[in-house]
C-alpha positions, 0 to 999 in steps of 0.5 A: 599407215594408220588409219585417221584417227588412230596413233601410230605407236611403234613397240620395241622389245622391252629389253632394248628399252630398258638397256638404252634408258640405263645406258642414257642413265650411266652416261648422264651419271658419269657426265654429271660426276666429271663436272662435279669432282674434276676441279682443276688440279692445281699445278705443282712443281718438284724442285731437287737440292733447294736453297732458299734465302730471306734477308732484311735491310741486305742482312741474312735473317736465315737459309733452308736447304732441302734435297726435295720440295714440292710446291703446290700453286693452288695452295701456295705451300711448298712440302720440304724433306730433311729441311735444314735451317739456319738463323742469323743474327747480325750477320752472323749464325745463331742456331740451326734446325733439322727436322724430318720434314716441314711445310713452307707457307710461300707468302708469309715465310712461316715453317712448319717442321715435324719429326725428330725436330733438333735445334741448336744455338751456337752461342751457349750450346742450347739443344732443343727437342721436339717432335713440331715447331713452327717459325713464324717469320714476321715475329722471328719466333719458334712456337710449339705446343708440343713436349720439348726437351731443352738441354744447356751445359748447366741442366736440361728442363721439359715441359710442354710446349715453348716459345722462343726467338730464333737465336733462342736468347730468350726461351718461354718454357710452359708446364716445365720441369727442370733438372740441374745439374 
């Protein structure tokens, strides 16, 4: 004991201290980090072979199929591989798109496709190219503000970028160049 008034004071090694307190350092660093970046991940689900159908007043509006999706909950998006879609007007099919991959947004039923983008109308033999095209389903339309390449039987007109409803009966062509034929 120490004698009335003085302090006890008990040393240990300075090497002891030093690694407790950089122990005690790293343990509140790593403790901090984890709360900090671990926002809980949202969970996602992984569907093989999806068909998916919207429909207005009991009549197809259109299809997709895709050998893969993955849904994500949090974001509610759901990435599509090779999607393929077809449209129809009353009842009946209008035209159809593959591309290499897109994006359905889950509430509002829009699509974003990318990649090697081909879209044809039955009706005329309408073929459209591109490398982006979105369908935004509450207007019915394709938007793009990519370089497209639209061939008919009667000639072949480029520009950059379009508008288009989803039978592609009527198409707004910007910046275009045509070639007739």
């Amino acid at each position: 004991m120490a004698p009335a008034g003085r302090k006890s004071v008990i040393r240990a090694p300075r090497g002891v201290l030093g690694a407790l307190a950089a122990a005690g350092l790293l343990l509140c660093a790593s403790a901090c980090h984890r709360r900090s970046s671990s926002a809980p991940e949202q969970p996602q689900q992984t569907f093989k072979n999806l068909s998916l159908n919207q429909s207005h007043l009991g009549q197809k509006v259109w299809s997709l199929e895709t050998p893969a999706a993955t849904f994500d909950q949090g974001r509610l998006i759901a990435d599509l591989a090779s999607p393929k879609m077809d449209f129809y007007k009353n009842g009946r099919l209008s035209s159809t798109l593959t591309a290499d991959s897109g994006v359905l947004h889950t509430q509002t039923r829009n699509v974003h496709l990318e990649g090697h983008v081909v879209a044809r109308a039955l009706s005329d033999k309408t073929v459209l190219k591109t490398s982006a095209l979105d369908y935004f389903a509450k207007a019915g339309k394709f938007v793009t503000h990519e370089k497209v390449v639209i061939t008919r039987p009667s000639g072949t007109v480029r520009g950059d970028g379009m508008e288009a409803d989803s039978d592609f009966s009527r198409i707004r062509i910007f910046h275009q160049r045509s070639v007739i034929r």
